[in-house]
ZAMARGU-4260 file (C-alpha; in steps of 0.2 Angstrom, whole numbers, plus 5000, padded with zeros to 4 digits):
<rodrens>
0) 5916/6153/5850 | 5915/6150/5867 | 5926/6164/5878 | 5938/6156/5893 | 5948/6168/5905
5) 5962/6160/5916 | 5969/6162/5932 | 5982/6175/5932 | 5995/6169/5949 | 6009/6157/5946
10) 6006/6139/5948 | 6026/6139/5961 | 6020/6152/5974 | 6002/6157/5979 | 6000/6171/5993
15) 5989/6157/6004 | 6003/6148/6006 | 6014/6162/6014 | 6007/6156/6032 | 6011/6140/6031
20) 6029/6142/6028 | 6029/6157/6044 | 6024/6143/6055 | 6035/6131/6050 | 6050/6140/6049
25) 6045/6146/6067 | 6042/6129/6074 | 6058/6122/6068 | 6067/6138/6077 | 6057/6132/6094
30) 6063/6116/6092 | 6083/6120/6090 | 6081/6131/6104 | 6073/6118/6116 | 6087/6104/6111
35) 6102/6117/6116 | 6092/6120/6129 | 6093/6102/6135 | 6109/6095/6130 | 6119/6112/6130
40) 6126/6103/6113 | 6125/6118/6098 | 6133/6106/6083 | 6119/6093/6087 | 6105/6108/6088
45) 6111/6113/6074 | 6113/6098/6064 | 6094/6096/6070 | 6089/6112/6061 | 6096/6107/6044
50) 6090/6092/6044 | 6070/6099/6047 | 6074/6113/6035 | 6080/6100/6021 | 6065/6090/6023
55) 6053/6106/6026 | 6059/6109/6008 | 6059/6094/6000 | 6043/6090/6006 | 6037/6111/5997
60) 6044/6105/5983 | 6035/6088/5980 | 6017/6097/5984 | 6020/6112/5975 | 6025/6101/5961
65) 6009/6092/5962 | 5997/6107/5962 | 6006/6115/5947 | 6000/6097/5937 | 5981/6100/5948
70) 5981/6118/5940 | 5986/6115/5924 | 5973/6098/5924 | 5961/6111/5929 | 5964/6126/5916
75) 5964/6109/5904 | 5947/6107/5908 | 5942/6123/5907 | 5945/6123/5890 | 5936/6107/5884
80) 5921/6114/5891 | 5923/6128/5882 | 5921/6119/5866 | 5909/6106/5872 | 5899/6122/5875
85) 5901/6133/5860 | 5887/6123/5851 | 5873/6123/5862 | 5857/6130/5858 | 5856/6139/5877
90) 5866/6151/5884 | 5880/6144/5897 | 5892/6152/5909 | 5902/6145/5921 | 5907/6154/5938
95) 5919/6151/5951 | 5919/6154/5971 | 5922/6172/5968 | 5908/6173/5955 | 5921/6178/5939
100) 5915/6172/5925 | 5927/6157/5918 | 5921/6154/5901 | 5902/6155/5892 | 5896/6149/5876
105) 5894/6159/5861 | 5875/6161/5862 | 5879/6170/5879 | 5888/6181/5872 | 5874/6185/5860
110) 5861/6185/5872 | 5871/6196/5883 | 5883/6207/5875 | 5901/6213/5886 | 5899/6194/5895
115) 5893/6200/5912 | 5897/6186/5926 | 5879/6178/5932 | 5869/6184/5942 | 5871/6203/5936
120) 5865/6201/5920 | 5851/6217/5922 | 5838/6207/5922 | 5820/6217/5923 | 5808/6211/5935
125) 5819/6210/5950 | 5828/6195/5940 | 5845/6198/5946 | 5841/6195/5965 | 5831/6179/5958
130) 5848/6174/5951 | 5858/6179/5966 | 5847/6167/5978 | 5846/6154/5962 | 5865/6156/5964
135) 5867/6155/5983 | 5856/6139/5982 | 5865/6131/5972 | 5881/6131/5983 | 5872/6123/5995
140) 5862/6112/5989 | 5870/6108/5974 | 5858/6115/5960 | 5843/6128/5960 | 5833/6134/5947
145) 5822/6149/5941 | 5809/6153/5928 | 5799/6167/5922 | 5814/6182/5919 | 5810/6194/5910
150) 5821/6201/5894 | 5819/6207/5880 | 5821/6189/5869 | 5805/6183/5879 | 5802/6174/5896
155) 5817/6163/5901 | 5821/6148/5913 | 5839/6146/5923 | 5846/6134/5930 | 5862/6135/5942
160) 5874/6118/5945 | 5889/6117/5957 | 5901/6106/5946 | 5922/6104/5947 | 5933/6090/5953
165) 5933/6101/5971 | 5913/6107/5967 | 5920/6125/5967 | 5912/6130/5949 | 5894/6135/5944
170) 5889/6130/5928 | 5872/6142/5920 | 5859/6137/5908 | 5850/6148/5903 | 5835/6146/5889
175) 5819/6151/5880 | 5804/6144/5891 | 5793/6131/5883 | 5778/6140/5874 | 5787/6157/5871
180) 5800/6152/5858 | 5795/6158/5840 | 5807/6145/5832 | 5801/6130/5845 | 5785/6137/5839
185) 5786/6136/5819 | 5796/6120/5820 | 5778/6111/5828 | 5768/6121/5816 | 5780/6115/5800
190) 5781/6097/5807 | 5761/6098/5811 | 5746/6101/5802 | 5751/6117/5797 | 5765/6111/5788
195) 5753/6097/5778 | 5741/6111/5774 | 5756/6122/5766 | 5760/6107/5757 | 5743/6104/5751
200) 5744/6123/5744 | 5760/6119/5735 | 5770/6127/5748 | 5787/6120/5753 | 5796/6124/5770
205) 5809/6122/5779 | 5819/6128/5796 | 5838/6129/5795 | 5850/6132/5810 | 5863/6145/5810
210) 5877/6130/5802 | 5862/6127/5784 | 5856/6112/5794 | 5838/6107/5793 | 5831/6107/5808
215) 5813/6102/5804 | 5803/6102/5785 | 5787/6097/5779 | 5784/6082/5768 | 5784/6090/5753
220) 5801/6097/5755 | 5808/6081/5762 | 5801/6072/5746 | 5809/6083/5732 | 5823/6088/5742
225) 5829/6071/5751 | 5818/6059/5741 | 5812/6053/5760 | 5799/6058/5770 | 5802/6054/5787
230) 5816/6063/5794 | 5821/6079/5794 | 5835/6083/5803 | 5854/6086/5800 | 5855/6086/5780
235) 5861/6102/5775 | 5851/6113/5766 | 5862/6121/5753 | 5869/6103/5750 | 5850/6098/5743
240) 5847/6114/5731 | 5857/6118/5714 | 5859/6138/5706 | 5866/6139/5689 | 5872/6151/5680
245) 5857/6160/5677 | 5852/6161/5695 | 5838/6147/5694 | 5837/6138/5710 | 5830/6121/5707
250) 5833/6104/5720 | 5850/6094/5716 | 5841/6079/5717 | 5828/6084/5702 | 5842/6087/5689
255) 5845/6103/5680 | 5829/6102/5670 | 5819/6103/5686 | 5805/6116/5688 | 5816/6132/5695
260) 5811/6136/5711 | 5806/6155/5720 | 5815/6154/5736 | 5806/6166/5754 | 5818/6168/5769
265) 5809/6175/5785 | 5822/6175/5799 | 5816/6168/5818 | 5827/6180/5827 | 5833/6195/5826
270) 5848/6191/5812 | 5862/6192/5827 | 5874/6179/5821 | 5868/6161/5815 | 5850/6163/5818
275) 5836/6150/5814 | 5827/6152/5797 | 5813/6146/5789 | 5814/6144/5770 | 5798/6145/5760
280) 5800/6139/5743 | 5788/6138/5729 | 5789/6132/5711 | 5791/6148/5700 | 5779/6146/5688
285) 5782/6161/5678 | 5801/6154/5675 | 5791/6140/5662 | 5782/6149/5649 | 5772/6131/5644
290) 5767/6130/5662 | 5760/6146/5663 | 5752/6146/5647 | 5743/6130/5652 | 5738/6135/5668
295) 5731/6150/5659 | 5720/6140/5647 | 5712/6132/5665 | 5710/6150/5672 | 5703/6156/5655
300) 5690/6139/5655 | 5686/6143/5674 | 5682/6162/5670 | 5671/6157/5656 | 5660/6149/5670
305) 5658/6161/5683 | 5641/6172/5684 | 5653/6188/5686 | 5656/6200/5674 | 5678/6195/5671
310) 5692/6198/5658 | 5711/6195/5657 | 5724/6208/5650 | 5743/6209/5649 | 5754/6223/5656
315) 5752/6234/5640 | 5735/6233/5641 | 5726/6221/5628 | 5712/6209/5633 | 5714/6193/5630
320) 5700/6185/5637 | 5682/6190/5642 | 5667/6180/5648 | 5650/6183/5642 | 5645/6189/5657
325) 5657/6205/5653 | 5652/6207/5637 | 5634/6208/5645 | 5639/6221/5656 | 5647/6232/5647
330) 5632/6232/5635 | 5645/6225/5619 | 5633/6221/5602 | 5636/6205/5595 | 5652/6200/5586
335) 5660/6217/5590 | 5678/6217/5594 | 5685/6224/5608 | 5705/6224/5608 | 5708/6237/5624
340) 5698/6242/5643 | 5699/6258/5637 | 5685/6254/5620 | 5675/6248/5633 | 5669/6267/5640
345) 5668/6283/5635 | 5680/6295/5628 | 5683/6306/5642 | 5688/6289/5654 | 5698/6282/5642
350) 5717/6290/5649 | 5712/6283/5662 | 5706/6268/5661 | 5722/6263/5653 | 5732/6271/5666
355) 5724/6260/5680 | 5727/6244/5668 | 5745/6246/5667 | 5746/6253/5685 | 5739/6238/5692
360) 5748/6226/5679 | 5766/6231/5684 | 5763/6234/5704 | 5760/6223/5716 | 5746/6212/5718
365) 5731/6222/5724 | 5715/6228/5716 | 5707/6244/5716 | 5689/6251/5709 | 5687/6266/5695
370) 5670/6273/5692 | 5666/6274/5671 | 5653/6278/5661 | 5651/6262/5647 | 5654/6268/5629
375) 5637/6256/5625 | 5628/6260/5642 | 5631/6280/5646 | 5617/6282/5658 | 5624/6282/5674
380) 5644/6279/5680 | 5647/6261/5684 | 5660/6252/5696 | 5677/6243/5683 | 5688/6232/5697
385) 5706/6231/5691 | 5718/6219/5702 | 5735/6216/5695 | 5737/6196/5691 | 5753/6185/5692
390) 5756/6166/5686 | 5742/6167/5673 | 5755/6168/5657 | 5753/6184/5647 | 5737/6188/5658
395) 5744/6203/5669 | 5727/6212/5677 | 5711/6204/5681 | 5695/6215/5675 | 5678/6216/5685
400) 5661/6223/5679 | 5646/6220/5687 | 5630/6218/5677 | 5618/6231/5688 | 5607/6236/5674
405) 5592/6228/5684 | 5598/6237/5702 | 5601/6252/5691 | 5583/6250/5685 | 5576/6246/5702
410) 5584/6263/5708 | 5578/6273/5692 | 5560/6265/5699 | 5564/6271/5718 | 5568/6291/5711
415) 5553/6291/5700 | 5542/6285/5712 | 5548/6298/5727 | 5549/6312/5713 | 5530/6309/5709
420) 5525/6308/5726 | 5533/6323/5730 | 5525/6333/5713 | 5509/6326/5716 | 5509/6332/5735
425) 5514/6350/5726 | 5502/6351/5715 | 5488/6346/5728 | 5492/6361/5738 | 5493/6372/5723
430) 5475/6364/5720 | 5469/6367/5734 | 5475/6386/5737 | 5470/6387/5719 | 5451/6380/5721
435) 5451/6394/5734 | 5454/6408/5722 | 5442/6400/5709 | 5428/6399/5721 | 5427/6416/5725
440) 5428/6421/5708 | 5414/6410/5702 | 5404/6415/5718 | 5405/6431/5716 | 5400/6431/5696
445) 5386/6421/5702 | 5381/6434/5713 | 5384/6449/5698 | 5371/6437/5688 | 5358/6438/5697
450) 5358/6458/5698 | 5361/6458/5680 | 5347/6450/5663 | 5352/6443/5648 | 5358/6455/5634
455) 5365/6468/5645 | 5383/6471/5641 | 5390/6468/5657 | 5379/6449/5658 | 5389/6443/5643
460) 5407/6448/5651 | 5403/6441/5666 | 5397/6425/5659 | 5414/6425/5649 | 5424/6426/5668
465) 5415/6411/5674 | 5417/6399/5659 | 5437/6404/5660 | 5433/6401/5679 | 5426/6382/5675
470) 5440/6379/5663 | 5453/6384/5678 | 5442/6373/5688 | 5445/6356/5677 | 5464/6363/5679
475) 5463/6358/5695 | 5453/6344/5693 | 5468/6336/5683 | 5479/6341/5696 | 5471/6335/5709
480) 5469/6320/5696 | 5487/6316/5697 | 5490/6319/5714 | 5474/6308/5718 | 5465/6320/5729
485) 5452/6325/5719 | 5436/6322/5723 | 5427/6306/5715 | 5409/6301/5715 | 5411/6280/5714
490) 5396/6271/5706 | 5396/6251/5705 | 5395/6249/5685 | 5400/6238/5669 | 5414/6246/5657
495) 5403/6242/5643 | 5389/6255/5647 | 5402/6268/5650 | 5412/6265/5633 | 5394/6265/5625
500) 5390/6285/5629 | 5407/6291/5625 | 5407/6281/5609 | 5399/6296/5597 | 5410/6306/5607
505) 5428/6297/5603 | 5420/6294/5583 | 5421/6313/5581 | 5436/6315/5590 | 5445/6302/5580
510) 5440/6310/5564 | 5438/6300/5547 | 5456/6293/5544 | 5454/6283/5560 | 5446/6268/5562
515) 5437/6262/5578 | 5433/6243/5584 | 5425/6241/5601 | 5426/6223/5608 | 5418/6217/5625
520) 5421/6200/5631 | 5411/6190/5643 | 5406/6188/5663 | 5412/6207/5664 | 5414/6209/5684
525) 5406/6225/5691 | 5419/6241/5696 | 5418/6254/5706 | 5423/6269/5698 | 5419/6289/5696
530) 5410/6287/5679 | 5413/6305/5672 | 5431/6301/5677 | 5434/6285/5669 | 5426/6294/5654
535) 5440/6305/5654 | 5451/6291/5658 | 5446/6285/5638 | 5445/6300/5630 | 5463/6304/5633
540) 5472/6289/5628 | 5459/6289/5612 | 5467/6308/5610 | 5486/6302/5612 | 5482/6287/5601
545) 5474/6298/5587 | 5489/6311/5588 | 5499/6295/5585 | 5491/6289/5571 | 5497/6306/5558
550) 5492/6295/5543 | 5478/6286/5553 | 5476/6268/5558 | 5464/6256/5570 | 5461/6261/5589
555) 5454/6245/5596 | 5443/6249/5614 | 5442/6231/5622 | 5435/6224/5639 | 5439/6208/5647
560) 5439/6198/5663 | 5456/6193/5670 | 5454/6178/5683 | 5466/6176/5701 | 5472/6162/5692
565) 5478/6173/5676 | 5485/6186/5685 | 5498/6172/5694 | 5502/6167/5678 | 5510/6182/5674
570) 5519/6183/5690 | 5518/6202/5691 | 5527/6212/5705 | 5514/6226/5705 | 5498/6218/5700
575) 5489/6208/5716 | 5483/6194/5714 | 5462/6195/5711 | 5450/6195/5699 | 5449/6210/5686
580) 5439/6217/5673 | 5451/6226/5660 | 5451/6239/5650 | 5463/6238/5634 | 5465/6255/5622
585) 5477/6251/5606 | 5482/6262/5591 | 5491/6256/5576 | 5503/6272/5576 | 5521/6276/5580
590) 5526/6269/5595 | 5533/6278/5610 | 5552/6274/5612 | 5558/6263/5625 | 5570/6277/5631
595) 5555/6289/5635 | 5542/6273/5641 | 5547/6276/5657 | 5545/6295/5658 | 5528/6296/5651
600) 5516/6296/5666 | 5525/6312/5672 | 5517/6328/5674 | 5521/6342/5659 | 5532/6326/5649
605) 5523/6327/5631 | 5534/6322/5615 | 5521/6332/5604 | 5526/6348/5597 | 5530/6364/5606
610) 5511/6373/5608 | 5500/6354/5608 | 5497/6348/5624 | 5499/6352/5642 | 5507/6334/5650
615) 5495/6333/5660 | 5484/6319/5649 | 5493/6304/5655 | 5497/6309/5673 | 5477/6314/5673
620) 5474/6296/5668 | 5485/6288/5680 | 5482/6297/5695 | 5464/6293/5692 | 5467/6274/5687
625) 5476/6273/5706 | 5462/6284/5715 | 5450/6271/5708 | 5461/6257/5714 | 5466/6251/5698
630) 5483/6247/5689 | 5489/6254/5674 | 5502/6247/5660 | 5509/6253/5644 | 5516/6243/5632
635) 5522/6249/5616 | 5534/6245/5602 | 5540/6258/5589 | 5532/6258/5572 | 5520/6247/5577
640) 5509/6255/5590 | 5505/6257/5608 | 5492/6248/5623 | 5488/6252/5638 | 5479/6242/5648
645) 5469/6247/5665 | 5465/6234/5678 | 5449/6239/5689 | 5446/6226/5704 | 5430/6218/5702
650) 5418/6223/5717 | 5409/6211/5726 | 5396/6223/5734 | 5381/6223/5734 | 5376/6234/5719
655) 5357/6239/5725 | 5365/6246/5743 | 5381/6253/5739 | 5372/6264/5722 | 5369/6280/5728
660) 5350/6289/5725 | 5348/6297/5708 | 5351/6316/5710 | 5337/6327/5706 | 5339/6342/5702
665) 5330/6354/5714 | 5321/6368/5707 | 5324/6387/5708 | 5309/6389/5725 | 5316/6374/5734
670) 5332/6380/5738 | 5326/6394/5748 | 5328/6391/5767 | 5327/6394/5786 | 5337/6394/5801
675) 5356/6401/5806 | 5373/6393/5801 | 5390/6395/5806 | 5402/6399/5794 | 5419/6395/5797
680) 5432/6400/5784 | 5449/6408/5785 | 5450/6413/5767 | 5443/6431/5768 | 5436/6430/5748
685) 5428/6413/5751 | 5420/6416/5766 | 5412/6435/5762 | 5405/6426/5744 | 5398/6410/5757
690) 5390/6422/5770 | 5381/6432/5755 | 5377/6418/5744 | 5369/6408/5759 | 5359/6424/5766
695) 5353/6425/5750 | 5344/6411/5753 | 5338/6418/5767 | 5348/6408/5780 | 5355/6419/5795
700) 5375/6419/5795 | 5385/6421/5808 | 5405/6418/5800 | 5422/6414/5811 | 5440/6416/5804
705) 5447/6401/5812 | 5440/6386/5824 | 5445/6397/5841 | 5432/6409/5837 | 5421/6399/5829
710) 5421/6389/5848 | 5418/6405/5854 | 5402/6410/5843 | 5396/6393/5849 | 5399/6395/5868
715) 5391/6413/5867 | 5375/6406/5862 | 5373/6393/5872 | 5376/6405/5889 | 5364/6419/5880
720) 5350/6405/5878 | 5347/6414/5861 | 5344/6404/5845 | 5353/6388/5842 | 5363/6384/5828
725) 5358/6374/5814 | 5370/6369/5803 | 5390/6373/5805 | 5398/6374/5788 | 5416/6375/5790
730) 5433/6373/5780 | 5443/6357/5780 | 5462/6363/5780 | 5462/6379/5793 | 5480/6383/5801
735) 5479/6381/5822 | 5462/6371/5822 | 5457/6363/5807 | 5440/6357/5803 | 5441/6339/5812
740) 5446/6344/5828 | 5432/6362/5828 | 5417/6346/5825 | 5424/6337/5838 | 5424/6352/5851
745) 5409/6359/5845 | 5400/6341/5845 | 5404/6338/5863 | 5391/6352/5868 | 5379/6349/5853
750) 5379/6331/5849 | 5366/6334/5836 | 5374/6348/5826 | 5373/6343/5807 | 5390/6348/5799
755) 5395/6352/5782 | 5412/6352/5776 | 5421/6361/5761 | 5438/6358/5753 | 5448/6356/5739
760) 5452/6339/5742 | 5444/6321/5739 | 5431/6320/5750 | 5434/6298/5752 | 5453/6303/5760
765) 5444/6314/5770 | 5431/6304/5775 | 5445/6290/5779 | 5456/6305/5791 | 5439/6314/5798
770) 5432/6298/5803 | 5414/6307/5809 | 5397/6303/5806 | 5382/6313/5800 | 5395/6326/5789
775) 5390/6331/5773 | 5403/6334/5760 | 5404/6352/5746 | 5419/6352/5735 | 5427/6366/5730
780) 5428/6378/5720 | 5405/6379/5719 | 5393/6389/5715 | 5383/6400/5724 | 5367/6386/5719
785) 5380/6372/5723 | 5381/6381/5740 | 5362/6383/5743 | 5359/6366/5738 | 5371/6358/5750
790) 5367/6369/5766 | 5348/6361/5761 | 5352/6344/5758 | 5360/6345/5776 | 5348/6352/5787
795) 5333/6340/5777 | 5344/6327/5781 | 5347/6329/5799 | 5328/6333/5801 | 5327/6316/5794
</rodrens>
């Protein structure tokens, strides 16, 4: 209530009036004395003086009297304003001329605790000297008014009136300014748009003032708690709502069989007294079991729509609902039941599985994710969302799963790809380094040959060392193979005539118990393909599908042309779209799993038995099939039998220009020779066998380790005017200056200067890195008449 303090001197006898009655006592003294003075009469002067001091008095008493009734008029006064004030929304004071505090309002006296007299209500900001000139203003003009202070309830505004019957008051209102008032501010949002949309979600609110009034509500609240929708203002709150016995809060003006109703208070102030509140209220759903059940039905309908992988359980843990779209993610069979989470994965996530359930179905509502490992899909762990679930009947968690076989498969692709790259970029080194070793082996038993004749014991063990030698040689070859750096020899040619003379070969190597049919279709396009390799290419899959076939069975060899149009039909990711001429190998045998399908193309995977086969048959045939170009697919199905199916691009070439010349084989006399050659080579072994198989020949051979001095062997003869060199035979791969980059040097000085290259890998991606002309090409590991021959066929080409 509003606080009043009264004066505290008597209404009879003020100390201001002690003056007065000085100078009238004197002046009646003055005037006796003069009148004695003049008529000399003392009764008559004294007569005089007790006649003034009788009216003095009399006149004393009549205005004390009539202050005494002003006073108490004004403490009268005082007090009414006190209660007119004690309900206002602001905060009033009222001052007098000596700037004590008369009375204030009971907001006052919470906005400023121990009721301090305006202006020194410590006011930040310099706010108390704005008051003090607010103040001062007001005395002389009658009002004043300031804005913007600073205090801890926000920004305010005050306002200073001089108000009394003798305008010797000051009356202060001070208030929230417009804009920075959370209650002003939720009351426009609750009478706005914002309190149709919190209808429109079911939400009903409210804002009370500190005596349960309403202050402001939107429609919906005004419909079921007043049964009127356009005013707001000055019911009571409590009056509209009805809580029984059983603590149900439902509207009075719905009956007690109303929908019960959840009640949210969220204070506007700070709690300090009779604060404003805003009541949210919502219909408790979960108080009506038919209700809920029902909206559970519609939630159940709406799940089984959805794309996403969802399921309902109660607090203990029990599903009661899944969509097919779980079911397909977790991988279920058909028909079979699943009456828990925890049936759904593995036995080591079971505990907890069902501890996250019953986590999330009793806390609050919030979701979190568990990595598990599917009891029907144990691959790889996948992602189970659990979020706890309110309002949906028994329904107390909400289950996720997300079908991501096909990202899983994308990513299984993405591995296997990066893990052949990188084991086909090994085993090309080890090829290479490897090719190194086996042609200085087979050099140098080609150079123990020729010292050595037939029958001699020694012949006969050297022979042996370099059949092993070739055998280590197609080692290589296979590795290179599935690295594709091996080094092809491409021939424009029809499939046909290359199944034709490996046919007798794949008849004995299929044995008696398998059958083979090979079919050809027609307008076969031309492909360009290493034949011997493509041969090989045959005979492995005809040897996987004979080892498949244990009680024998068909293998079917069959060619056909595959139209642009044919291959959009079957609106394959990988295959581009042009026209092909296929190659199609079936067997009638087991089957190759679909677990393993996938697996098969990799090096040193075989499902034979421990002893039988190397592993290297189908990454042979695929690195091949790629190197050409081609595509190769595998289709199988167990206990029935297995395809695979190459796709060579058909070539458009020219045939007559791009087929190479026949070889001829040179005889023994021709490969005898003339001239000087460098050889570069920083294999020791290599080049010592090199520099003697090629003087042999009778060639002169000067030898560098690296291209540094190999650029020095050249500069030294140029300045010396000597011999020229002929023919520079160098290594590819060298560390500091490889092959490439010694031509270049060596070219700027002799332009002319034939060059012959040897490596161990392909010779067409070297061709496509080396990018020079007039380069002749010896693959390794040769022989010391592969060596000859080459140096040959160079110079004769550049005398060309």
């Amino acid at each position: 209530m509003a606080t009043a303090f009264p004066s505290s001197a008597s209404p009879d006898f003020q100390p201001a009036d002690r003056p007065i009655l000085i100078g009238v006592f004197v002046l009646g003294v003055v005037t006796t004395a003069i009148l004695l003075w003049l008529l000399g009469d003392a009764v008559t002067a004294g007569v005089f003086l007790a006649v003034f001091c009788a009216a003095v008095g009399l006149v004393m008493l009549h205005a004390s009297r009539r202050e005494g009734v002003s006073r108490s008029d004004a403490q009268a006064d005082i007090g009414l304003m006190s209660a007119a004030i004690d309900d206002s929304s602001e905060a009033i004071a009222i001052t007098d001329r000596a700037g004590r505090l008369i009375c204030a309002s009971r907001v006052y006296g919470q906005w400023f605790p121990g009721l301090p007299a305006p202006p020194g209500l410590a006011i930040g900001d310099h706010g108390d000297e704005r008051l003090a000139q607010a103040g001062r203003a007001a005395w002389r003009d009658g009002s004043a008014t300031v804005a913007g202070l600073v205090t801890g309830r926000g920004r305010l505004v005050a306002t200073a009136t001089r108000a009394g019957a003798a305008e010797d008051h000051l009356v202060w209102r001070l208030r929230r300014m417009d804009g920075n008032d959370l209650a002003d501010e939720t009351v426009r949002m609750v009478r706005g748009d914002g309190g149709t949309r919190l209808g429109a979600a079911g939400v009903m609110a409210a804002i009370v003032d500190g005596g349960g009034r309403i202050v402001a509500a939107n429609r919906v609240f005004l419909q079921r708690a007043l049964g009127d929708d356009n005013g707001d203002a000055g019911a009571h709150v409590f009056a509209d709502l009805l809580d029984d016995s059983r603590n149900i809060i439902r509207f009075r003006s719905e009956g007690e069989n109303a929908t019960p109703l959840r009640v949210v208070q969220v204070p506007l102030d700070d709690g300090i007294g009779e604060s404003p509140t805003l009541f949210l209220l919502l219909d408790d759903a979960a108080a009506l079991r038919p209700a809920a059940e029902a909206a559970s039905g519609h939630i159940e309908a709406l799940l089984a729509m959805l794309p996403l992988g969802l399921a309902l359980a109660e607090r203990d843990g029990r599903i009661l609902f899944m969509n097919d779209a779980f079911r397909r993610a977790a991988g279920l069979p058909t028909g079979q039941p699943v009456l828990y989470p925890s049936d759904l994965v593995v036995k080591e996530d079971k505990a907890a599985v069902a501890d996250a359930v019953r986590r999330f179905a009793a806390g609050q509502r919030m979701s979190g994710d568990i990595a598990v490992r599917l009891r029907y899909r144990p691959e790889e762990p996948v992602a189970l969302t659990i979020a706890g679930a309110r309002g949906l009947g028994e329904a107390a968690a909400l289950l996720s799963l997300k079908d991501n076989s096909e990202e899983s498969r994308l990513k299984n692709q993405v591995a296997q790809a990066t893990k052949m790259q990188a084991v086909g970029q090994l085993a090309g080194g080890v090829a290479h380094d490897f090719n190194n070793i086996l042609t200085a082996i087979i050099g140098h038993c080609d150079l123990m040959l020729l010292r050595h004749r037939p029958g001699e014991s020694d012949y006969d063990d050297i022979q042996q060392i370099r059949q092993n030698s070739n055998r280590a040689a197609g080692l290589t070859r296979q590795l290179l193979a599935f690295s594709r750096q091996q080094t092809l020899r491409p021939q424009i040619l029809q499939l046909p005539d290359v199944i034709s003379e490996i046919s007798n070969l794949i008849k004995r190597l299929m044995g008696e118990q398998v059958k083979l049919v090979v079919k050809h279709g027609r307008n076969l396009g031309q492909v360009r393909a290493d034949p011997g390799q493509l041969e090989q290419v045959i005979v492995n899959l005809a040897v996987n599908a004979r080892d498949a076939m244990h009680g024998g069975g068909t293998l079917t060899v069959q060619t056909y042309a595959v139209t642009a149009a044919e291959v959009r039909r079957l609106n394959s990711d990988i295959l581009p779209v042009a026209d092909y001429t296929a190659l199609s190998v079936s067997d009638t045998g087991t089957g190759i799993p679909p677990e393993l399908l996938g697996k098969i193309f990799e090096p040193f995977f075989t499902t034979k038995e421990v002893g039988k086969g190397t592993g290297l048959g189908l990454s042979t045939v695929y690195g091949i099939v790629k190197q050409s170009g081609g595509f190769i697919f595998a289709d199988s199905k167990p206990g029935v039998g297995t395809s695979f199916v190459i796709y060579l691009p058909v070539h458009r070439a020219d045939p007559v220009v791009d087929a190479p010349p026949p070889p001829k084989k040179p005889k023994q006399g021709e490969l005898w020779g003339t001239g000087t050659i460098l050889l570069v080579e920083d294999e020791d072994m290599v080049r010592a066998v090199a520099e003697r198989a090629l003087s042999r020949q009778g060639y002169k051979v000067l030898t560098a380790a690296n291209g540094e001095e190999a650029l020095e062997v050249l500069d030294a003869t140029a300045e010396e005017g000597g011999e020229e060199i002929d023919l520079l035979v160098s290594d590819v791969v060298m560390p500091t200056m490889d092959g490439p980059t010694l031509v270049r040097h060596a070219r700027e000085k002799f332009p002319n200067l034939p060059i012959l290259f040897m490596s161990g890998y392909a010779e067409e991606q070297l061709r496509r890195s080396i990018d020079l002309d007039r380069v002749a090409f010896l693959a390794k590991p040769f022989s010391v008449q592969q060596l000859a021959e080459a140096a040959r066929d160079a110079l004769a080409q550049n005398k060309v």
